[in-house]
C-alpha positions in Angstrom: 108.3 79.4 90.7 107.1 81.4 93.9 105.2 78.5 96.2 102.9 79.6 98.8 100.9 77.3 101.3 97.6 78.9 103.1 97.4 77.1 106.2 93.4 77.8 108.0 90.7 75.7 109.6 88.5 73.6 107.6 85.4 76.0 107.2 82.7 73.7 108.6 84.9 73.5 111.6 85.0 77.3 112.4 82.8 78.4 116.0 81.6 81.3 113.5 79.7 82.3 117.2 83.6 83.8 118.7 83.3 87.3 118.9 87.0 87.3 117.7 85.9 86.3 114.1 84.6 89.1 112.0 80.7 89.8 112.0 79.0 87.8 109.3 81.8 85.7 108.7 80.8 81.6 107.5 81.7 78.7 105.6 80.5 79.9 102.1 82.4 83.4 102.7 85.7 81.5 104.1 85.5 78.7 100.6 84.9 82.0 98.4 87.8 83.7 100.1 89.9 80.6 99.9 88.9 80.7 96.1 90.1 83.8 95.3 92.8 84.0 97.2 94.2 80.9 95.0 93.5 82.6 92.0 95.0 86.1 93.1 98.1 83.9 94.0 98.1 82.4 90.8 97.8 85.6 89.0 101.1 86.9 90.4 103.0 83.5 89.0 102.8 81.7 92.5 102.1 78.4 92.8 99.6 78.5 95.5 98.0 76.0 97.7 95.6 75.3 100.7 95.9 73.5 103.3 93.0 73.2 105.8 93.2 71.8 109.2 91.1 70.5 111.9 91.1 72.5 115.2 92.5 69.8 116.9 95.6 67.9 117.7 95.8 66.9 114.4 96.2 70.0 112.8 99.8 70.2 112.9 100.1 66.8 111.8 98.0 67.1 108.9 100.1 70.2 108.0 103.8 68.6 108.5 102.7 66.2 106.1 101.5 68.9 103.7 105.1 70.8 104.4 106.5 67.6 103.5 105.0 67.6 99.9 107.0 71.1 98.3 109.5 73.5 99.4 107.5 76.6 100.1 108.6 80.0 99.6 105.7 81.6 102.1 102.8 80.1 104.8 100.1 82.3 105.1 98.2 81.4 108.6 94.6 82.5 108.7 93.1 84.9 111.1 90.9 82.0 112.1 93.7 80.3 113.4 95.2 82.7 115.5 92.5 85.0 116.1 90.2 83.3 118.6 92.2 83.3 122.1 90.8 79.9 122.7 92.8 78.7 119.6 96.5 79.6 120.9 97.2 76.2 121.3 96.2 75.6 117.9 97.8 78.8 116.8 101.3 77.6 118.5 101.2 74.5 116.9 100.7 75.8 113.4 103.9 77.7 113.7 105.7 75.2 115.7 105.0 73.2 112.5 105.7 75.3 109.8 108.9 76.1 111.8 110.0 72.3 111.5 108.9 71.5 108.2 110.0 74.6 106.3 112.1 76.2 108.5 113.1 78.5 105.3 109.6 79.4 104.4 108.6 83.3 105.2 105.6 83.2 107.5 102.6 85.9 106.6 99.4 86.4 108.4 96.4 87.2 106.6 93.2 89.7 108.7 90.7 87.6 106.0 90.5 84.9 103.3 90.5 87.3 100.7 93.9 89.5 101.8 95.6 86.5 101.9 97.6 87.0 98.7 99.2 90.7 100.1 100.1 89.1 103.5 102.4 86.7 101.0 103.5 89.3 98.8 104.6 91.4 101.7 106.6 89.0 103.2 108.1 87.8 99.6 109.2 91.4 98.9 110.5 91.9 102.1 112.8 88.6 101.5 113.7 90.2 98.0 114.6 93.3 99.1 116.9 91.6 102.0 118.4 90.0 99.2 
């Protein structure tokens, strides 16, 4: 089975005031997005998780020892990660980390919660179609 881990910043951690984050954008809309992004996943057959990170120098911590749980197929890293400019530190660390710990995993990058499950799926058929 097709595992996928979405990697983003706990919601109630998110400075929703950075102009890099889309207008209107909060914790409610990230959990719903979060939400059905799982359940998209789960619709193709995936087994699909999240795992949500502070924006500190934990983060990459927390998500080794997520990595460390399954062997995933795909990391999807959230626009809120990588968007901001003032998170590239964060942003490298995320991918520095999901480099180590599933250095076999595809990585995909999402523009929104909820288009989460095609930034996997693109990467996944691109794989299959190198295959």
């Amino acid at each position: 089975m097709t595992r996928v881990l979405l990697v983003g910043l706990r919601p109630e951690a998110v400075d929703f005031s950075d102009p890099a984050l889309p207008p209107g954008m909060n914790a409610e809309k990230i959990r719903a997005g979060i939400a059905l992004t799982l359940a998209q996943m789960a619709d193709r057959g995936w087994h699909a998780e999240s795992c949500l990170v502070e924006p500190d120098a934990t983060a990459a911590h927390t998500l080794e020892r997520q990595l460390g749980t399954a062997s995933y197929d795909c990391v999807v890293v959230g626009a809120g990660v990588r968007l901001p400019p003032k998170s590239l530190l964060l942003f490298e660390s995320i991918i520095n980390a999901v480099h180590r710990g599933a250095p076999n995993a595809s990585i995909a990058f999402n523009t929104r919660p909820e288009d989460s499950a095609d930034a996997a799926a693109r990467r996944l058929s691109s794989l299959a179609s190198a295959r």
